[in-house]
MARPAPA-370133 format. One record per residue: x, y, z of N, C-alpha, C in turn. Coordinates in pm, 1 decimal. Each point is the difference from the previous one (the first is absolute). Layout:
// MARPAPA-370133
        nX        nY        nZ       caX       caY       caZ        cX        cY        cZ
         X         Y         Z         X         Y         Z         X         Y         Z
...
This chain:
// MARPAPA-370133
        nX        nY        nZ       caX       caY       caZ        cX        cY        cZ
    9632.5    9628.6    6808.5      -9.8      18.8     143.4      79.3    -109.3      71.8
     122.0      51.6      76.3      58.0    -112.0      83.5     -93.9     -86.1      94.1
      48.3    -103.7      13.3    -104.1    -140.8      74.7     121.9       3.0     121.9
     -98.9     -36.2     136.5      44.1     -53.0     105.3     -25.9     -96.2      86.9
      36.8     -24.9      67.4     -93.2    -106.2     114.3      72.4       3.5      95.5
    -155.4      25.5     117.9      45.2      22.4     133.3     -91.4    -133.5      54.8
      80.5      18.0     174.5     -65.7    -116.1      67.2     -74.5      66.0      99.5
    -144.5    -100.0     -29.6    -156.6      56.0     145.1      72.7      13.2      97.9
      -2.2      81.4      77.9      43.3       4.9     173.4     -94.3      79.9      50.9
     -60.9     -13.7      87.1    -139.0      16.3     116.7      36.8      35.2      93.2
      -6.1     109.3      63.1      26.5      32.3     147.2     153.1      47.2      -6.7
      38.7      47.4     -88.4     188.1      11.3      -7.0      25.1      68.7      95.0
      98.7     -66.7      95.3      51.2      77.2     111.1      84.5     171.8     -62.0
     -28.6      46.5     149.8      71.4     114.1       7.2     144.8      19.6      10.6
      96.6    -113.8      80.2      89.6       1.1      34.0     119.1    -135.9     -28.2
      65.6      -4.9      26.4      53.4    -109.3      -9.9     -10.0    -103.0     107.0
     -55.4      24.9     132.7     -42.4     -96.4      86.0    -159.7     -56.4       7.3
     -28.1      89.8    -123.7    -151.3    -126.8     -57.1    -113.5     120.9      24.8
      45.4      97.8     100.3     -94.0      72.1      34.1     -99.8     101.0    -120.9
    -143.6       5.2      47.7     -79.2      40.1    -101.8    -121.1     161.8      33.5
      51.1      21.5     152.6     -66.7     146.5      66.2      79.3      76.3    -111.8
     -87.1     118.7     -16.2      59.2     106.5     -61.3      49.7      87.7     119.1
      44.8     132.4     -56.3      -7.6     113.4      91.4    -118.9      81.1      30.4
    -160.1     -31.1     -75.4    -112.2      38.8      44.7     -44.6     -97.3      66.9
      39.8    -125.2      25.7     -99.3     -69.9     104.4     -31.7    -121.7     -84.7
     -36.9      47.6    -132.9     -53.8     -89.9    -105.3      87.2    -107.3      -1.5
     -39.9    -105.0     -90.7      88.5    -163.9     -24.0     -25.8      37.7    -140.3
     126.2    -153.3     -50.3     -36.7      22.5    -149.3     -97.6    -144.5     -20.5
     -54.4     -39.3      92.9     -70.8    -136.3       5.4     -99.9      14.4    -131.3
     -58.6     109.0     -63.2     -98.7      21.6    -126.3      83.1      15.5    -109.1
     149.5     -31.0     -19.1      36.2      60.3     -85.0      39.5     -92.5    -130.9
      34.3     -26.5     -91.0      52.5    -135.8    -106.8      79.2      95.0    -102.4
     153.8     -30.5     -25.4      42.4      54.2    -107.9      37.0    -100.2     -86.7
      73.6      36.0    -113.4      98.9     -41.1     -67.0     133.9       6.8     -19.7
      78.7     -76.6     106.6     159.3      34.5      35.0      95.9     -20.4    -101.1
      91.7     110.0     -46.1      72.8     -14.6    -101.9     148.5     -49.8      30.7
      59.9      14.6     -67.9     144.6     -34.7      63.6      91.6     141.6       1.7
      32.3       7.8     116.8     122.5     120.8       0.4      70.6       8.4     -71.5
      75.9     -45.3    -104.2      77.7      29.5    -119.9    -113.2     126.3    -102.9
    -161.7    -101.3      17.5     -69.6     141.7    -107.0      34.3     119.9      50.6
     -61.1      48.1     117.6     -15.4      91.7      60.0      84.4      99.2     -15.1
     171.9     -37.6      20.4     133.4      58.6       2.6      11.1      29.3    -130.6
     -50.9     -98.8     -85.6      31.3      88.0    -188.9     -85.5     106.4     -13.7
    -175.2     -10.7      48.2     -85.4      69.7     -50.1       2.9     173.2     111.8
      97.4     -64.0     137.4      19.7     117.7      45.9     114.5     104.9     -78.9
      96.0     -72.2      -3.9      91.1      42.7    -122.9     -20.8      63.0    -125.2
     -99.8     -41.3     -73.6     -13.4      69.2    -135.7     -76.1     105.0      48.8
     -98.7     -17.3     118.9     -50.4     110.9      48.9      89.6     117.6      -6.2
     107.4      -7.3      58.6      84.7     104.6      60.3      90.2      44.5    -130.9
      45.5    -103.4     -83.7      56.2      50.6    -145.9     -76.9     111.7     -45.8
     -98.0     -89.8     -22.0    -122.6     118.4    -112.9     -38.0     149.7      83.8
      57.6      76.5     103.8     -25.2      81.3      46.2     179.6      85.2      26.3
      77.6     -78.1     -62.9     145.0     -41.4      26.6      45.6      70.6     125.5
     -42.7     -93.3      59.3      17.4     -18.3     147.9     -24.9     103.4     112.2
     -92.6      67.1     -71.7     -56.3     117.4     129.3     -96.3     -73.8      71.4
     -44.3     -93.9     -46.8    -112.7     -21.0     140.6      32.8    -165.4      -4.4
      -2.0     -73.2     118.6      -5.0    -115.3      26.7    -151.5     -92.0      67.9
      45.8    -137.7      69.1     -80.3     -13.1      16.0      20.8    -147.4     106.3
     -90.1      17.9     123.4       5.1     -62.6     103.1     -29.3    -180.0     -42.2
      62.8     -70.5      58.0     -69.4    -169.4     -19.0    -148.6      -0.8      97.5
    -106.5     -50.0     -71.9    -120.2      50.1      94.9      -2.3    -165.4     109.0
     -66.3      38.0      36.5      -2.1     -80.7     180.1      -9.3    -168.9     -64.7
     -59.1      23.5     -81.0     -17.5    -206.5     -38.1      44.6     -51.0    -141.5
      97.6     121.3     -51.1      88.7     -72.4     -62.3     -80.8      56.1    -143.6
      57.0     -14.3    -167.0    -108.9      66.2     -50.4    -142.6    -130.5     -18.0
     -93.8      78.3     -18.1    -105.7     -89.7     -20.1    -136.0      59.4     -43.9
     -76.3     -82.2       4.2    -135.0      11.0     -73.2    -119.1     -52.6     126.4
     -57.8     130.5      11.9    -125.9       2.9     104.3    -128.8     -37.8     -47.7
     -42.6    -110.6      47.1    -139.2     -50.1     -44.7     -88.4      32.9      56.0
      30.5     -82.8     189.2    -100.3      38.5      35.4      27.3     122.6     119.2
     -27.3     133.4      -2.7      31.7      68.9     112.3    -120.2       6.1     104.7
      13.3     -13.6     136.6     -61.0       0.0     134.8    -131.6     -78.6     -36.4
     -72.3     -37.1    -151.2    -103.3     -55.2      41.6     -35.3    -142.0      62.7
    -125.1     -25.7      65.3     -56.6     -93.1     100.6     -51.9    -109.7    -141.1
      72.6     -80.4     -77.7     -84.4     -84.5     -94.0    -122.7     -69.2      68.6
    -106.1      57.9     -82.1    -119.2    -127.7       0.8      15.2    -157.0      -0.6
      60.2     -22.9     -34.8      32.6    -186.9     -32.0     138.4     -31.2      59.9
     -25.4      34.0     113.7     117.2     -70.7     104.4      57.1    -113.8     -20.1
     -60.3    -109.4     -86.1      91.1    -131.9      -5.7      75.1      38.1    -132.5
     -41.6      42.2    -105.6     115.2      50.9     -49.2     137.2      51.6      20.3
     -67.0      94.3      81.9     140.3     138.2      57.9     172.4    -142.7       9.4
      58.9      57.5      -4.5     144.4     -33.7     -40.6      28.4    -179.4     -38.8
    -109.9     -14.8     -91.0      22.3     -96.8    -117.1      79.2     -11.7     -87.0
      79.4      94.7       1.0      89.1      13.1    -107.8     125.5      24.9      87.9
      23.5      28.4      95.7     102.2      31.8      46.8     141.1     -32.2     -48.1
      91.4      -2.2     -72.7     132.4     -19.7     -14.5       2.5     -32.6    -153.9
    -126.8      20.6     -26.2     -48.5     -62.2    -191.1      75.7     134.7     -69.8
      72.3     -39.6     -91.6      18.9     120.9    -137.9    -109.4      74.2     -35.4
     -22.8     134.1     -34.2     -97.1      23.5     -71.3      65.8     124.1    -136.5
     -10.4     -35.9     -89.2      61.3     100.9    -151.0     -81.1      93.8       5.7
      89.9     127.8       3.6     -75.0     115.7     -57.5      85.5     105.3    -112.0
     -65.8      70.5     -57.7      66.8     111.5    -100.3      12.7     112.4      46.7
      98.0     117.3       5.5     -26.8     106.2      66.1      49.1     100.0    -161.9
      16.4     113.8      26.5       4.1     111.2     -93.7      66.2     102.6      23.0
      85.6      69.6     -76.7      84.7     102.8      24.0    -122.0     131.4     -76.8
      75.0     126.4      34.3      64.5      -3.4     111.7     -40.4      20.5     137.5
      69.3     -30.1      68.9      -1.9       6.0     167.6     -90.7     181.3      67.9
     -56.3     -93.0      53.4    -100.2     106.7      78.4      19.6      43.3     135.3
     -33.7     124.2      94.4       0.6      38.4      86.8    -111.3      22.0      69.7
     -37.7     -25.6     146.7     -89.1      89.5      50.0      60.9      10.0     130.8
      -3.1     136.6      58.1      59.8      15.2     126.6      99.7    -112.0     -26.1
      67.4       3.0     123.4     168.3     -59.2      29.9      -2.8    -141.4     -92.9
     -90.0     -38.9     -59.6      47.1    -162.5     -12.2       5.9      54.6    -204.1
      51.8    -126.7     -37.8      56.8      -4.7    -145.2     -27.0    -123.3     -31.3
     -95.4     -33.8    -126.4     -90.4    -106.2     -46.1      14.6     -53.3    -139.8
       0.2    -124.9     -24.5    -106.7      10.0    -177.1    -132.1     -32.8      17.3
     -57.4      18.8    -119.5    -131.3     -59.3      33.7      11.9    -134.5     -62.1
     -96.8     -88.9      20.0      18.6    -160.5      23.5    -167.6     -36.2     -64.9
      26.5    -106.3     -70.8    -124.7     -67.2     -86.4      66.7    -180.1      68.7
    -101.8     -32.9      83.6     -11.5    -102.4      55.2    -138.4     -52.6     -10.4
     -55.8     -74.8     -93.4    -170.1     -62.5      27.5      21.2     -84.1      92.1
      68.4     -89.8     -21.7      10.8    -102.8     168.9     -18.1      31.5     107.3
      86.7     113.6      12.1     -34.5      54.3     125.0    -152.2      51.2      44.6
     -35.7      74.4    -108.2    -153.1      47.5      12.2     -94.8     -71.0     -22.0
      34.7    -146.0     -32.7     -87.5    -144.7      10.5      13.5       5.7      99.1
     117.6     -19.0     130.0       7.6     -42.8      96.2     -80.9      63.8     120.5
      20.8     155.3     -43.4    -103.4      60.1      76.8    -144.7     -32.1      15.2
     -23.4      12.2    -169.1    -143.8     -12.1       9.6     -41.9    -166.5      69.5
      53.9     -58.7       8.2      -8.0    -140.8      57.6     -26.2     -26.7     138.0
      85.4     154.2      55.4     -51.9       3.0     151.7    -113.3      80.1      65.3
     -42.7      38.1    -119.6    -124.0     107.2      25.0      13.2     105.5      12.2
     141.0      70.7     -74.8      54.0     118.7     -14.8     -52.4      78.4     -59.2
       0.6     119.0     -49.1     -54.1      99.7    -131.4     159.4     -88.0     -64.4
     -21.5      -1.8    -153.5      59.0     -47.6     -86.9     150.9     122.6      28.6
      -6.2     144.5     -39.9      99.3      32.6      23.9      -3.1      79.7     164.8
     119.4       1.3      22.9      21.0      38.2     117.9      13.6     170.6     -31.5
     -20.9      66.1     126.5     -44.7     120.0      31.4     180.9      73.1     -34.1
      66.1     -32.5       8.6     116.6      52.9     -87.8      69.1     -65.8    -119.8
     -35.2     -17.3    -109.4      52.9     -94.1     -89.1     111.2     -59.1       2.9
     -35.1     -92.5     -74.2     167.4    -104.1      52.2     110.4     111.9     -77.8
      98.3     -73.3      68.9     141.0      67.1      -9.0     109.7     -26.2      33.3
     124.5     -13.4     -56.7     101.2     -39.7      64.2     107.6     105.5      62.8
     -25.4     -20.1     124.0      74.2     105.6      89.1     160.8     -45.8      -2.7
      88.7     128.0     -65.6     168.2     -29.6      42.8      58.0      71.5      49.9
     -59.7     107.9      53.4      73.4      87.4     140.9     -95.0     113.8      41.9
      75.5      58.9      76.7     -97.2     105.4     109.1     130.9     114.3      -4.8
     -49.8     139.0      12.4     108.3      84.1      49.4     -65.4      77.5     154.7
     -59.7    -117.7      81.6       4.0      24.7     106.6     126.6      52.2     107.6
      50.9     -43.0      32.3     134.0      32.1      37.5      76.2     125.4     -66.9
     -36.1     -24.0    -113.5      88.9     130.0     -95.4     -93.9     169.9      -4.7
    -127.1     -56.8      67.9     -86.8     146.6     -27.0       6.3      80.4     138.3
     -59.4     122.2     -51.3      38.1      71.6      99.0    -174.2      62.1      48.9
     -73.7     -38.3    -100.8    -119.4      48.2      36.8     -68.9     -81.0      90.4
C-alpha cells in the first residue's frame, strides 16, 4: 500500500483571498483535512483518465487533493481543535480508486488521524470514511 503525508489544515479556505463562506451559507470553520501536494493529484488524476483511456476525466477538487478528517463537526474539546495545524500526518491509501457521485477517491487507513478525532470527542470514525479525494466531474456532468 503506497504511504503519504499530508499537512493538518483547519478551516481551509475557499478561495484564494482566504475566504471560507460556501455557496450554502455554510463556513468550512468545522472542517480539518489532510493537504496533499498538487503534483499527487495531477498523477492520480492522470492514471485515472489512462485506465479508462481517456474517456472520462477528472476535475482538480476545490482544496487541492486531500484527506477529510474532520467534516462540519462542532469538536467537544475545543482546546484541542487545530493543535496540529501545519503538523504532517502519514497515511496509506489503496487502489483501486473509487467513485461516488461526481467526486473520485481512495480509501485511506490513517489511525492518527482517528486518534486525533477520538481526542476531541469525536466518534472514532467519521460519518464518511476517510479518503483521499483527487477530483470531481462536477463541471464535466451533466446530471
Amino acid at each position: 500500500m503506497p504511504v503519504l503525508t499530508g499537512i493538518c489544515r483547519f478551516a481551509p479556505p475557499l478561495r484564494a483571498d482566504g475566504g471560507r463562506v460556501r455557496r450554502d451559507g455554510r463556513t468550512t470553520d468545522g472542517w480539518m483535512i489532510l493537504a496533499c501536494e498538487p503534483d499527487l493529484g495531477r498523477y492520480l488524476r492522470e492514471l485515472y483518465a489512462l485506465d479508462a483511456y481517456r474517456t472520462r476525466s477528472l476535475d482538480d477538487p476545490l482544496w487541492g487533493p486531500h484527506v477529510s478528517i474532520v467534516q462540519e463537526d462542532q469538536p467537544p474539546d475545543a482546546p484541542l481543535w487545530r493543535a496540529l495545524e501545519g503538523q504532517p500526518m502519514t497515511f496509506e491509501y489503496h487502489h483501486p480508486p473509487q467513485a461516488f457521485g461526481p467526486y473520485a477517491f481512495y480509501p485511506v487507513i490513517c489511525p492518527e488521524a482517528l486518534d486525533y478525532r477520538e481526542s476531541l470527542g469525536l466518534p472514532r470514525e467519521p460519518q464518511w470514511p476517510l479518503h483521499l479525494t483527487i477530483g470531481n466531474r462536477k463541471r464535466l456532468s451533466t446530471d
